[in-house]
Structure formats: structure tokens, C-alpha cells
VEXBA-53000 format. One record per residue (C-alpha): x negated, y negated, z; residue number from 1. Coordinates in nm, 4 decimals, m for minus. Example, Ala and Ser with C-alpha at 12.3 -4.5 7.8 and 13.67 -1.06 7.14 Angstrom:
REM VEXBA-53000
m1.2300,0.4500,0.7800,1 $
m1.3670,0.1060,0.7140,2 $
REM end
This chain:
REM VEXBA-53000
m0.9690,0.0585,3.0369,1 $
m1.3242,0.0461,3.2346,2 $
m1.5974,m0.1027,3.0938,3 $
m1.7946,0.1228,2.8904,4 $
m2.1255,0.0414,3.0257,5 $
m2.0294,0.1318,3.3838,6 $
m2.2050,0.4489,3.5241,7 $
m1.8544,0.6143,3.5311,8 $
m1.8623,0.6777,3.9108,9 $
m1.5517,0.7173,3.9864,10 $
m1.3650,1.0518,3.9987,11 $
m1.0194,1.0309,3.7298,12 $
m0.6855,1.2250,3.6932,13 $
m0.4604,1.3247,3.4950,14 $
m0.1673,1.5197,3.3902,15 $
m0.3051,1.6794,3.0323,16 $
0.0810,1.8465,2.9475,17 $
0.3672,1.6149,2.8018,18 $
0.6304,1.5169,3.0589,19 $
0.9023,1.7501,3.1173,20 $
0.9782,2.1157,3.2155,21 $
0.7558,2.4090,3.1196,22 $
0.5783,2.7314,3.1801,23 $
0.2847,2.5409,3.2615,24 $
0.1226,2.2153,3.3333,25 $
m0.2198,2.0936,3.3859,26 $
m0.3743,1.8514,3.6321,27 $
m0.7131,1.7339,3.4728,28 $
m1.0196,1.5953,3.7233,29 $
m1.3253,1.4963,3.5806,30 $
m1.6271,1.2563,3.7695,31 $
m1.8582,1.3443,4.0845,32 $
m1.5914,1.4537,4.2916,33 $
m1.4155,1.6063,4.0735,34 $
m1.4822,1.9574,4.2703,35 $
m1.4368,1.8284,4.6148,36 $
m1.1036,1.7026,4.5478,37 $
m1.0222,1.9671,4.3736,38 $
m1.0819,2.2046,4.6530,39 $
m0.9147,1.9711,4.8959,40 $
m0.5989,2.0383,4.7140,41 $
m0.5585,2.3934,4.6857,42 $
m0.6557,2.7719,4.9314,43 $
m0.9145,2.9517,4.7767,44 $
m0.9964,3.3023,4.8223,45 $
m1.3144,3.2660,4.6372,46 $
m1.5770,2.9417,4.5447,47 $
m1.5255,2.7566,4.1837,48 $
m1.7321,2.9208,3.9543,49 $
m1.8581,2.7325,3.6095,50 $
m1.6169,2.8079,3.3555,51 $
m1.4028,3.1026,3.5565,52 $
m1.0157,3.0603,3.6356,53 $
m0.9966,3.1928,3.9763,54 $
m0.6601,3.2370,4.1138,55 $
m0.5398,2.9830,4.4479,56 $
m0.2693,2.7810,4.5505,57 $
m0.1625,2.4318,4.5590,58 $
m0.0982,2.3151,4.9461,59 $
0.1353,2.0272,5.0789,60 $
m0.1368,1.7824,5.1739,61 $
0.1512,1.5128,5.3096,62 $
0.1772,1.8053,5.5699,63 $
m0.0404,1.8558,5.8839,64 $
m0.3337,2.0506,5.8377,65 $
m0.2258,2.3079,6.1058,66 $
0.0961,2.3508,5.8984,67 $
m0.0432,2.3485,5.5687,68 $
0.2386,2.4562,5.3397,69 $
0.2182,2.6561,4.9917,70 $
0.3437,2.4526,4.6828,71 $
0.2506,2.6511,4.4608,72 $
0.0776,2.9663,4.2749,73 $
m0.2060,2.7995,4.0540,74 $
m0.4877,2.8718,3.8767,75 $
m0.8410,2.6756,3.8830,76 $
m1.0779,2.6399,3.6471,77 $
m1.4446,2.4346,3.6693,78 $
m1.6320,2.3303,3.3968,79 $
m1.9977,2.2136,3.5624,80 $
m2.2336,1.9475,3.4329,81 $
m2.3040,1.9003,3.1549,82 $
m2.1542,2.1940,3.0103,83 $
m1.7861,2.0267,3.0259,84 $
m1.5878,1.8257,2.7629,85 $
m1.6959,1.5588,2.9596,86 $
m2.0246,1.5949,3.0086,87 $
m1.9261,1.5785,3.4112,88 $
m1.7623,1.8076,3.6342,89 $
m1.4608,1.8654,3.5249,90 $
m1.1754,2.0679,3.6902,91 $
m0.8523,2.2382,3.5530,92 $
m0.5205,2.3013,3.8050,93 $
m0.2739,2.5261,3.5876,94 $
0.0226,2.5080,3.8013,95 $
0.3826,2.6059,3.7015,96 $
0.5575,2.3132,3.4917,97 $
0.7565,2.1794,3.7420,98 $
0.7613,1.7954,3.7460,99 $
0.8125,1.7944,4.1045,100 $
0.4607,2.0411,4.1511,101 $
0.2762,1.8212,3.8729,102 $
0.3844,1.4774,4.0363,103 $
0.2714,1.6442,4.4207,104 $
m0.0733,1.7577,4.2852,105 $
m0.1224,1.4283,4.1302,106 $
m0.0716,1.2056,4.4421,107 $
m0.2653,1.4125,4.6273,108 $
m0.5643,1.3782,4.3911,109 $
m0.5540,1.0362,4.4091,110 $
m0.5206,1.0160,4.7634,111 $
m0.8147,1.1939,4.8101,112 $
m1.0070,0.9493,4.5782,113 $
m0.9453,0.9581,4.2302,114 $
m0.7896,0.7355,4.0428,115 $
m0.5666,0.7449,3.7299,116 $
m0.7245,0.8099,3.4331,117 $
m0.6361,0.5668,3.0778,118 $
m0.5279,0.6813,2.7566,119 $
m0.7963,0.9157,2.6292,120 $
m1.0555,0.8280,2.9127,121 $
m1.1470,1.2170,2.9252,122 $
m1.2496,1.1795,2.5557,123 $
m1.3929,0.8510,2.6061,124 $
m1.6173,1.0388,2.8470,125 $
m1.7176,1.3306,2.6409,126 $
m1.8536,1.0793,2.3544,127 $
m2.0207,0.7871,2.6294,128 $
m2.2094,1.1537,2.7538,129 $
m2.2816,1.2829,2.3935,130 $
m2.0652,1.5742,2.3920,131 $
m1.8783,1.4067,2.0865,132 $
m1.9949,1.1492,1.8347,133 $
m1.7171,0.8949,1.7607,134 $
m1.6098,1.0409,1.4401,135 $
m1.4988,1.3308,1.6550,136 $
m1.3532,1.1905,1.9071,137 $
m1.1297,1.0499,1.6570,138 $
m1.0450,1.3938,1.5272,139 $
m0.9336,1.4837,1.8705,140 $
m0.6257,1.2460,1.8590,141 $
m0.5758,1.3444,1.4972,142 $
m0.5433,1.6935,1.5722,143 $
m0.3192,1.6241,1.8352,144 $
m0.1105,1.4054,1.6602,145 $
m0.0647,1.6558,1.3561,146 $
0.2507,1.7212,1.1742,147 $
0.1424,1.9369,0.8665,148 $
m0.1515,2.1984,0.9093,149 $
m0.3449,2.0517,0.6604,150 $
m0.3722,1.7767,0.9044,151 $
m0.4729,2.0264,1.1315,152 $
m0.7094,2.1337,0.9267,153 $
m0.8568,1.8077,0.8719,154 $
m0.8983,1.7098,1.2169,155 $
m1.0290,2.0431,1.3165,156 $
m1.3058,2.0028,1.0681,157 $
m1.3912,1.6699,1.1695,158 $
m1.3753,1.8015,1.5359,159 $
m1.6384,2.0114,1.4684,160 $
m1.8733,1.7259,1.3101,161 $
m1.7589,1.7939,0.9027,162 $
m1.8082,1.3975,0.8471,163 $
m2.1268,1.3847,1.0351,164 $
m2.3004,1.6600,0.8640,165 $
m2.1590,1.4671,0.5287,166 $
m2.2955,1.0954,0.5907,167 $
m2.6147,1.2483,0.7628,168 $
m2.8194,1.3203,0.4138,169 $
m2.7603,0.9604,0.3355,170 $
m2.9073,0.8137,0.6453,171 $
m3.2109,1.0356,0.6523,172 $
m3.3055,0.9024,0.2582,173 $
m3.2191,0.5650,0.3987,174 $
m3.4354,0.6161,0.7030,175 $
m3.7359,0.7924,0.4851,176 $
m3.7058,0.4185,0.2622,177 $
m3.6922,0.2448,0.5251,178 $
m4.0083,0.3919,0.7197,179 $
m4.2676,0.3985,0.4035,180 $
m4.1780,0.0213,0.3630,181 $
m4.2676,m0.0400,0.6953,182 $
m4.5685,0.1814,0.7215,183 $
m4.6759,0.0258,0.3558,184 $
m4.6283,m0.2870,0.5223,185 $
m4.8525,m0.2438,0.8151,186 $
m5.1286,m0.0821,0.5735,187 $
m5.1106,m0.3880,0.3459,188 $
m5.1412,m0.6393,0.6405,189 $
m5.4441,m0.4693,0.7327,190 $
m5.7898,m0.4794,0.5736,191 $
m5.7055,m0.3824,0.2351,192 $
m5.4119,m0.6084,0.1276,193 $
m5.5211,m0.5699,m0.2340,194 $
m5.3836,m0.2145,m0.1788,195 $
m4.9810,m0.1515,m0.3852,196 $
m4.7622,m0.0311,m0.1565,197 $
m4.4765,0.1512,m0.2184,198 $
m4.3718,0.1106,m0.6139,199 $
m4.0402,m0.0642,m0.7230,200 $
m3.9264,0.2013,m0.8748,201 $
m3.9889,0.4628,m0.5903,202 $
m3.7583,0.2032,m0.4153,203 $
m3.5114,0.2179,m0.6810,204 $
m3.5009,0.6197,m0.6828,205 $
m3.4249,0.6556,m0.2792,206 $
m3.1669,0.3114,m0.3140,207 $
m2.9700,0.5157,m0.5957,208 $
m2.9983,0.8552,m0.4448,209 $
m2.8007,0.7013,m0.1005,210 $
m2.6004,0.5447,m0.2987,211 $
m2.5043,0.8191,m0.5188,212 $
m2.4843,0.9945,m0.1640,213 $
m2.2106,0.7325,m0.0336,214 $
m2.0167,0.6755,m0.3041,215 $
m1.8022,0.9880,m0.3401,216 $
m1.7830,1.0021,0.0528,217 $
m1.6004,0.6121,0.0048,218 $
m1.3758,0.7701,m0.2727,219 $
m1.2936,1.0553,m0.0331,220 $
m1.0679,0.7632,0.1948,221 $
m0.7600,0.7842,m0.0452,222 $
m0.7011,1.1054,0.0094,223 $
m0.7904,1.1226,0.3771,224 $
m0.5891,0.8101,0.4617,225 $
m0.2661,1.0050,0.2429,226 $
m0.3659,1.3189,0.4187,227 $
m0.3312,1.1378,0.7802,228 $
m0.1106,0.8841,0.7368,229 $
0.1553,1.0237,0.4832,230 $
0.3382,0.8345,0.2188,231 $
0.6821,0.7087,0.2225,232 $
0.9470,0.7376,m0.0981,233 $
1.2274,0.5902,m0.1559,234 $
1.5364,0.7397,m0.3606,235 $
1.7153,0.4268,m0.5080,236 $
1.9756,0.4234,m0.8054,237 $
2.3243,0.3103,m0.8372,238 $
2.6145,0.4294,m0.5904,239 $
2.6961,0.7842,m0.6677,240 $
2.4142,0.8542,m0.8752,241 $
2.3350,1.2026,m0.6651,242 $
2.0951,1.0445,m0.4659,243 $
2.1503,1.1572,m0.1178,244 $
2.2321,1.4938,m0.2830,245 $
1.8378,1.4992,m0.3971,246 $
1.7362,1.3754,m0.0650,247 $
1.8964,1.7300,0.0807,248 $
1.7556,1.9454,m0.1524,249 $
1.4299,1.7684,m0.1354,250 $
1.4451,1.8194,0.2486,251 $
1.5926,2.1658,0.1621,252 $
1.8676,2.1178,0.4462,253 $
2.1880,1.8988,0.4521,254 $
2.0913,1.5800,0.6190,255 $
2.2774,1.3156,0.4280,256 $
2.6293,1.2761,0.3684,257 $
2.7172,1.4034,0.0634,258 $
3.0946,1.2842,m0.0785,259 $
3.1990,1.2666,m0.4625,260 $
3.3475,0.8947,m0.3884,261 $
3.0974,0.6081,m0.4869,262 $
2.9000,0.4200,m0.1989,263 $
2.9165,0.7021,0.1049,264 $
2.5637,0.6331,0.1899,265 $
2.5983,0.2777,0.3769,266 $
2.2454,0.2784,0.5294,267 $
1.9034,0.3920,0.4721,268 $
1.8636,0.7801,0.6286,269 $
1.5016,0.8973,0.6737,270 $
1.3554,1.1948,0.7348,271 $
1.0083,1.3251,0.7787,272 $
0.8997,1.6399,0.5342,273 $
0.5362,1.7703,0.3960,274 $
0.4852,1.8565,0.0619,275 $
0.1271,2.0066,m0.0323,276 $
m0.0224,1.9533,0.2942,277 $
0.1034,1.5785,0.2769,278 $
0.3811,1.4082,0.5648,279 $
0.6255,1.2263,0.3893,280 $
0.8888,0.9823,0.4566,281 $
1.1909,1.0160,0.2559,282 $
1.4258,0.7449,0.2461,283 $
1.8046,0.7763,0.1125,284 $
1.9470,0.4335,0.0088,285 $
2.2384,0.2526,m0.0391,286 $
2.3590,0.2217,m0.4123,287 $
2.1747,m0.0652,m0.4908,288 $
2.3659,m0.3899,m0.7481,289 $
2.1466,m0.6241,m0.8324,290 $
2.4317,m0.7227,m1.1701,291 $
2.7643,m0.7350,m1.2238,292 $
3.0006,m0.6629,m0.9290,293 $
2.9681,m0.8070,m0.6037,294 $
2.9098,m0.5619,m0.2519,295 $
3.2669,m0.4169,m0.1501,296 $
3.2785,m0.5714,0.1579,297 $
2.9638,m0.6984,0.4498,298 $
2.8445,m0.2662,0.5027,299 $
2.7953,m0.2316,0.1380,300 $
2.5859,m0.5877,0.1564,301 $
2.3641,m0.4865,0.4468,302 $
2.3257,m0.1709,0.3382,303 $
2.1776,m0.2932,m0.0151,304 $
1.9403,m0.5386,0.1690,305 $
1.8457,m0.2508,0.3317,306 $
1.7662,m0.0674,0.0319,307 $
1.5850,m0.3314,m0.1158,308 $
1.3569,m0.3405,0.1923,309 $
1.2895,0.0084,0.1650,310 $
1.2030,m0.0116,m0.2068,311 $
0.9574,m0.2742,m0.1061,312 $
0.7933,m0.0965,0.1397,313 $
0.8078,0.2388,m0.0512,314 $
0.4635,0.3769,m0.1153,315 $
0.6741,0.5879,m0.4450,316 $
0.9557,0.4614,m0.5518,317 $
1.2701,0.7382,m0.7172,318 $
1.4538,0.5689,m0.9156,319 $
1.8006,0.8256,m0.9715,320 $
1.9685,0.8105,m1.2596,321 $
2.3687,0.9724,m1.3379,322 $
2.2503,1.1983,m1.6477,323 $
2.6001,1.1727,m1.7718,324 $
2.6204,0.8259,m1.7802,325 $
2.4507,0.5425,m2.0066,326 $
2.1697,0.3078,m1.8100,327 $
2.3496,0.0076,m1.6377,328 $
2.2406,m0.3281,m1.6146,329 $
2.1523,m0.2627,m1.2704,330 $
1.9370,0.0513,m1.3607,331 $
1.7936,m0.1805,m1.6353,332 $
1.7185,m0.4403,m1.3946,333 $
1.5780,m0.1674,m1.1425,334 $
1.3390,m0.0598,m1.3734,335 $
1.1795,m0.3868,m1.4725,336 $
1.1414,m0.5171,m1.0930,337 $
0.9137,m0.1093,m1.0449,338 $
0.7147,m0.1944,m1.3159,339 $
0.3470,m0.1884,m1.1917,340 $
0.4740,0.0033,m0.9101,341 $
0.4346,0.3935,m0.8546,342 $
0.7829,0.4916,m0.9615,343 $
0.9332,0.8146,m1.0928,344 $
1.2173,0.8324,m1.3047,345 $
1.5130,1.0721,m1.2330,346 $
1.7712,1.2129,m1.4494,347 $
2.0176,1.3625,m1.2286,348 $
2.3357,1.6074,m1.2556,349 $
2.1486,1.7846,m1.6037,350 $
2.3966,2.0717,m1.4714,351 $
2.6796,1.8887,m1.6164,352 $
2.5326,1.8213,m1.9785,353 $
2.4638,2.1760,m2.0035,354 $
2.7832,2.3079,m1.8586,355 $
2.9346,2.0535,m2.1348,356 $
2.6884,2.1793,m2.4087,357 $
2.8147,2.4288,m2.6502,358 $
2.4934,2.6215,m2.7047,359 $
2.3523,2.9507,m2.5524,360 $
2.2091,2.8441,m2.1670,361 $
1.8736,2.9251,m2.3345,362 $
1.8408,2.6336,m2.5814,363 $
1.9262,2.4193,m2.2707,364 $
1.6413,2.4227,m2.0696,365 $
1.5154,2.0543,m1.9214,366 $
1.2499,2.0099,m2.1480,367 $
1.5292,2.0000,m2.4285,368 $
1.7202,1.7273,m2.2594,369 $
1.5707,1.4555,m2.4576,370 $
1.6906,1.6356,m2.7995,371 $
2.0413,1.6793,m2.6948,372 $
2.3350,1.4446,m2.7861,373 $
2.4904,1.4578,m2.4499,374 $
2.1186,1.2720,m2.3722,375 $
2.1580,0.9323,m2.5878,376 $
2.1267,0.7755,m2.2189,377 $
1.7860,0.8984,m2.2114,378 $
1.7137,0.6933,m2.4799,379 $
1.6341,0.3366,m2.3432,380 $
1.3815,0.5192,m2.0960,381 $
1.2651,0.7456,m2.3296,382 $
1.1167,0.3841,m2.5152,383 $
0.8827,0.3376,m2.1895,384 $
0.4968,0.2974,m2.2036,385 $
0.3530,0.6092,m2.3500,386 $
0.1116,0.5693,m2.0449,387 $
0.3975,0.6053,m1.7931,388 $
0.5403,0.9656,m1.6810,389 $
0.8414,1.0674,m1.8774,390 $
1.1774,1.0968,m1.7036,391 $
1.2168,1.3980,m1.4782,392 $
1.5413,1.6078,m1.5435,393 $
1.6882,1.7974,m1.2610,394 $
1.9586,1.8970,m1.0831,395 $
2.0407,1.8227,m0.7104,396 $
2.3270,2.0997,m0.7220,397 $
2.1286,2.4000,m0.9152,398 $
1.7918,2.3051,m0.8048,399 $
1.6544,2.3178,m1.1673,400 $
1.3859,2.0769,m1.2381,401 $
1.3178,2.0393,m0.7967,402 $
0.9492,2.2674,m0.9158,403 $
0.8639,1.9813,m1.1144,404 $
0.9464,1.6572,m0.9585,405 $
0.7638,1.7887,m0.6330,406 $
0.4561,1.8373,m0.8582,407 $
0.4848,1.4603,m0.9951,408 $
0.5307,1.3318,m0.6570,409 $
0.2195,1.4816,m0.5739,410 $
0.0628,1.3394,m0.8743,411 $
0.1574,0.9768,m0.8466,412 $
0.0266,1.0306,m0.4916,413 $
m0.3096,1.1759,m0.6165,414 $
m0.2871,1.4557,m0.3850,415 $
m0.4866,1.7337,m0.4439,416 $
m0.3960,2.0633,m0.3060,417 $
m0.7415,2.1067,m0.1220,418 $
m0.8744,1.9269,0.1933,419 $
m1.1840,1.7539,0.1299,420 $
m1.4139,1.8362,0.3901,421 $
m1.5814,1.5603,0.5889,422 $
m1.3346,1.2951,0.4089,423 $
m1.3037,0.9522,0.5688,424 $
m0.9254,0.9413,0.7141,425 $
m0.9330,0.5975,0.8890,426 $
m1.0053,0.2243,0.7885,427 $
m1.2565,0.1792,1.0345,428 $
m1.4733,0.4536,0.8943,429 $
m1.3997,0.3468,0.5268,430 $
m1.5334,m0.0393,0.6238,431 $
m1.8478,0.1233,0.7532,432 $
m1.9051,0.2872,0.4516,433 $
m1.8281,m0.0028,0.2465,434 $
m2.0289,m0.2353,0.4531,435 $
m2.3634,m0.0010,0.3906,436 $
m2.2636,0.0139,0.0034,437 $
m2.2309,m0.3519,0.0151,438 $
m2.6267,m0.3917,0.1731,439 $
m2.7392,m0.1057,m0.0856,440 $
m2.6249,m0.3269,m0.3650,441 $
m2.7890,m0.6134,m0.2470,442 $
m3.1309,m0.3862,m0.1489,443 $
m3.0920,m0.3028,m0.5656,444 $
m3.0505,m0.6490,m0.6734,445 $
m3.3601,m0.7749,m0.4049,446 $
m3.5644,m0.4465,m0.5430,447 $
m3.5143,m0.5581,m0.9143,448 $
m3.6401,m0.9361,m0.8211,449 $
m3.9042,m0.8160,m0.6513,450 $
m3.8381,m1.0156,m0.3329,451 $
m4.1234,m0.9534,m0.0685,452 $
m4.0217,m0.5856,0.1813,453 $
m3.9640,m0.8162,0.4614,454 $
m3.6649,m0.9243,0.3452,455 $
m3.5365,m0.5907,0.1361,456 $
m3.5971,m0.4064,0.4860,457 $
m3.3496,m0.6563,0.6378,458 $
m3.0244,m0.5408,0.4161,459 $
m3.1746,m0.1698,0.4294,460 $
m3.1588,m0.2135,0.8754,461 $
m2.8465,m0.3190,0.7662,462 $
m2.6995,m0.0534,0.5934,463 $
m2.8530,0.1890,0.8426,464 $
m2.6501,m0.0242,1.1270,465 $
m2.3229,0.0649,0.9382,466 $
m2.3200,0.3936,0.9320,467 $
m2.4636,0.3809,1.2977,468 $
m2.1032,0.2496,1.3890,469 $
m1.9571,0.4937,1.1585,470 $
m2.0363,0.8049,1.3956,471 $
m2.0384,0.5933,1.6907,472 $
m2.4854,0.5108,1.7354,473 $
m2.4392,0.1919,1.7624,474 $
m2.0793,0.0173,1.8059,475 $
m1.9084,m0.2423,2.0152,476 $
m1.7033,m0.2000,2.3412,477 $
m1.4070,m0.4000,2.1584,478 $
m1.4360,m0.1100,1.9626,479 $
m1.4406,0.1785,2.1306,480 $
m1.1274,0.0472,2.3238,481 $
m0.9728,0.0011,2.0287,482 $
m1.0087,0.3577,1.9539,483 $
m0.9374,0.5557,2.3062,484 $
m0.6411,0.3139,2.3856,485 $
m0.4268,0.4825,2.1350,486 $
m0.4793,0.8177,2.3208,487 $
m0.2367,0.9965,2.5263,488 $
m0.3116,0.9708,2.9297,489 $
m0.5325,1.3428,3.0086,490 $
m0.7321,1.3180,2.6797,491 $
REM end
């Protein structure tokens, strides 16, 4: 990508639709020239006006200009300095989606002297011109990269400047300390040095009221970074255990194989589902034996590595459990390696204790497992921590108990149900937070030894600095490339 200190120049293009067929795609110019080239590529019937799709058509430039040749019905759009998402001009060519059209125009553009614009270079121009802070211009990839609409959601308050408007109180008490410091110092330097300046305990109040500012916005990262990023969980348990049958009605659709013969599922199957507003990645593993028996034959052994990767990298862990059937060693065994972990136990197949109970389908409701004698297996979990979550009952083939277990997933996750507005969603903006926490607390401690304001206004400048780089004020170019390299090309 260009340097970010260069005057930006030079004219880019783009193609702003994903590859492929459609109804439409989009040719994005944006720079000085931006117009001109524009109008060298198409016949209008009437002059670009700012912000006004006027009808024209894309022309063969590779043909002579006497025999200028229609390629296609378009439609143009400017967007005139500064009033663009750029901040330059900026022009729009809505042709039809033909890859064949979108490749034409965008030869021709660059012919004519643009160049090819990097990933997110249009975005990377709207915050360099102060049309976007950087906190926003994050958003913008968010919201593009959104699976769930509470993503959506998130980015699209961001977009519009939610964390901004959050951290800003904090830096204006920060920059009020900061300023009667340094006016108290010039005072006392002058003629009346005798004179106190501001109080320790003045300091003390505006210290604690940005930090009491900063704090819950640092606390907000968990669910921000859950909210963006999702969470992955893992269903592991002994070979026929009703595992991949959970991962289906979890999914609510029949992705895994589902046989009654031990050991079907050979490999880990993922797929990609929200729950509450949150992406997750479910993973269906192998039967996992870490006892007894040895693998079946070199599938069943790769396929429980496999598992045992997946439980590692699990973010939740499901441990499945054959409600018909005692706890195995390996279940035993399971259990000790999650402890410390997030992990959810899950008795499975409840349907077939009740259809072997004797008593009326109303005394048999999942909270009345545990009291049941078809449930002694219960009983060596049932001994667990009273801190840890009791075993979840349910049924992959009925769907009873599916209500519950998707409200303890959320749980263990700490999701709440709400999007927190202005939360921090990536570690870059949680650092910067942390960083002017960090100089606070040392400001405090300074404050409280009564070092000389010289030196408390050096972690205060500090502080200020880091949430500078927060919105983007004051950052590096290392950076900022960072950031607008993981953009798609025509953002």
C-alpha cells in the first residue's frame, strides 16, 4: 500500500462488487481525475452532477474514436469534494454484472491514468481526509464482513461513531487535568511561586472520574471480541454417544451422519451457526478413547487426534454423555482433563429413560432425571463442584431439554442478549484502553506521593496519547496498514 503521508495524487480504481455474475457491478474512481476519466469512458447526454446518477453508456475505448462502439447501458454517479466517502472526487459506474463489461471498464480506467487501488484504499482515504476516524473505518470492514445481524448492528453503530462518542467524556476530563496542571504550573513559575496550585485531591477526583470512565468501556472487550469474532464448541463423548445427532439439532438441519452403529463420525464436521446474536463454530468429533480399547483401525486413530485437537482449541467444550449407560473410564478421564476449562455436561437420549419409565409422562420431566433410578449414571457427575453447572438432560431425537442447553451455552459464553453500544470489538482498541488505564494508575500512585506536576503530566500526555491511537489522532503508518490491508480491493 502507498505511503500514508503522500498527498494521494494519484487517481485509483476499483471494482467495489465481488467477482462473478450479477445484476450489477460497480467500477469505483476516486483522486483528481477521478471525473475526467470517468467521462473519458462513457457518452453522456448530460454533465456529472454532485451526487446525481445520470444515465450514459460505457464505450469501447480499444476502438477508434470515429468508431466508438457501445458496451454498455450504465449509470454514473459523482460524489464532489469533499462531500464524498473519500473526501475527493469520487465517481460511481453501475454497469450490468457482466465480468467481461466490469474487466473492459477497468482497463480502460487505468489506461487513461489510474491505477489499481489496494485493499481498502477507498476507506483508507475517507479516514487520511477526516471523513472517518479509525474506529470507524474499522466498522466498515466489520459490517461487511458480518454473519449474524447483531454483528451488523454492532458495526453499524460503530460506523456511525458509537465508540467515539463513548471514550470522548474520558479524554475531555483527562484534557481539563491535564490543562489546569499546566496553567497552575506556569502561574507558579511566575512571580508568586508561594501560590498552591491545583490541590492533590482535585487531582485525585478528575484521575478517578476517567478512570471510572474507562473501566467499564475495557470490560465492554469480552463481549465485543465474542460478538465479532464468535466462539467455537466442541461436542466430544464416547463413540455413539448421540453426538453428531446433537450437532443436527443444534444446527436444526441434518449435516452429520447420523447411523445407530458406534464410530460413524471418522472426522471432525464443522459448521458455522448464531445463537443470540453470537457466530459459532460447532465441531462434531470422533468418539474419543483415551482408556481401555485401542482405535479400530488408522481412521478411527486420526480421527481421535483430531478430536483431541479440537477439544484443545474449543473455546466450550460438550462433553455428551449416553443417558442410558453408566460413565466410562474414558468419560471419567474426559472430565478430569476439562476441569478448569468452560465445559458443559450432556446427558443424552433422556427419551429412552422415560420411554423405559413406568410413571405418567408428567412425573418425567428433565428436571426429575436426577431422582429417577434409570439415572444412577448421573450419579458420579452429580458429585461435581457445587460451583460447576449441573448436567444438562436432553434429547437429540425429541428436542426436549435443546431450550436449555442453548441458554447455558450462552451463559458459559457470557453473552448477553443486548449489544453494548460503543463496545471495544478488537485487540488493538482494547490495548489502547489498557495502555491509558495503565498511565492513570501510575498518575494515582505519583498523585498520592506527591511527586512534582512535571512528572505526573508526563504519564497523564501519556494516557491522552493512547486513546489518541484508539480513534486514530495520533497512530503509526505500520499501523494503519495493518488495518486497511485486511480490506477487500474497492473499499
Amino acid at each position: 500500500m502507498p505511503s500514508l503521508k503522500d498527498n494521494n495524487a494519484d487517481t485509483i480504481a476499483a471494482i467495489s462488487t465481488p467477482p462473478g455474475r450479477g445484476g450489477i457491478g460497480i467500477v469505483r474512481l476516486s483522486g483528481p481525475s477521478a471525473v475526467a476519466i470517468a467521462r473519458s469512458l462513457v457518452q453522456l447526454t448530460a454533465p456529472l452532477e454532485h451526487a446525481r446518477a445520470k444515465f450514459t453508456r460505457i464505450v469501447d475505448t480499444e476502438t477508434s474514436d470515429a468508431n466508438k462502439q457501445v458496451l454498455d447501458e450504465a449509470v454514473a454517479t459523482a460524489f464532489f469534494a469533499p462531500h464524498s466517502y473519500t473526501g475527493e472526487d469520487l465517481v460511481e459506474l453501475a454497469t450490468h454484472g457482466s465480468p467481461v463489461v466490469l474487466e473492459a471498464v477497468m482497463r480502460a480506467a487505468l489506461a487513461a491514468g489510474a491505477r489499481l487501488a489496494e485493499p481498502g484504499e477507498f476507506t483508507q482515504r475517507a479516514f487520511l481526509s477526516g471523513r472517518l476516524d479509525l474506529t470507524q473505518a474499522e466498522a466498515v470492514h466489520d459490517l461487511i464482513a458480518a454473519k449474524t445481524l447483531d454483528q451488523a448492528r454492532m458495526a453499524a453503530q460503530q460506523l456511525g461513531g458509537a465508540l467515539s462518542r463513548r471514550v470522548a467524556p474520558a479524554k475531555e476530563t483527562l484534557l481539563h487535568l491535564i490543562t489546569l496542571l499546566e496553567a497552575g504550573m506556569d502561574f507558579a513559575s511566575g512571580e508568586l511561586d508561594d501560590v498552591d496550585v491545583v490541590p492533590s485531591a482535585q487531582i485525585a477526583e478528575f484521575l478517578n472520574r476517567t478512570r471510572a470512565q474507562l473501566e467499564p468501556l475495557a470490560a465492554s472487550f469480552t463481549r465485543g471480541q465474542l460478538l465479532r469474532n464468535g466462539a467455537a464448541l466442541a461436542l466430544v463423548g464416547r463413540p455413539n454417544a448421540g453426538k453428531s445427532s446433537l450437532f443436527n439439532r443444534l444446527l436444526a438441519r441434518d449435516r452429520a451422519i447420523v447411523t445407530p452403529i458406534p464410530g460413524t463420525t471418522r472426522d471432525t464436521v464443522e459448521e458455522t451457526f448464531a445463537l443470540g446474536g453470537i457466530p459459532l463454530r460447532l465441531i462434531d468429533t470422533a468418539g474419543i478413547r483415551l482408556t481401555g480399547d485401542a482405535p479400530a483401525d488408522e481412521a478411527e486413530a486420526q480421527g481421535i487426534a483430531r478430536s483431541r485437537e479440537a477439544l484443545a482449541d474449543a473455546d466450550l467444550v460438550l462433553l455428551i454423555h449416553d443417558a442410558t449407560t453408566p460413565l466410562s473410564d474414558d468419560e471419567r478421564a474426559l472430565m478430569k482433563s476439562l476441569e478448569g476449562r468452560p465445559n458443559l455436561i450432556v446427558h443424552n437420549k433422556i427419551d429412552l429413560l422415560q420411554s423405559a419409565s413406568t410413571n405418567s409422562p408428567t412425573e418425567n420431566s428433565p428436571s426429575d432425571l436426577s431422582s429417577r433410578p434409570e439415572s444412577a449414571p448421573f450419579a458420579d457427575v452429580a458429585e461435581r463442584p457445587a460451583s460447576e453447572a449441573a448436567p444438562i438432560p436432553t434429547s437429540a431425537l425429541t428436542g426436549e431439554g435443546l431450550e436449555q442447553l442453548r441458554a447455558a451455552i450462552l451463559d458459559h459464553l457470557k453473552a448477553s442478549t443486548t449489544v453494548e453500544t460503543g463496545a471495544l470489538t478488537t485487540l488493538r482498541q482494547v490495548e489502547a484502553v489498557h495502555a491509558a488505564l495503565a498511565k492513570l494508575a501510575q498518575a494515582t500512585e505519583a498523585n498520592a506521593a506527591a511527586v512534582p506536576h512535571e512528572v505526573l503530566l508526563l504519564d497523564l500526555h501519556a494516557a491522552l496519547q493512547s486513546l489518541d491511537t484508539l480513534t486514530g489522532t495520533t497512530t503509526t503508518d505500520d499501523i494503519l496498514g495493518r488495518i486497511f490491508s485486511t480490506f477487500c480491493i474497492g473499499k
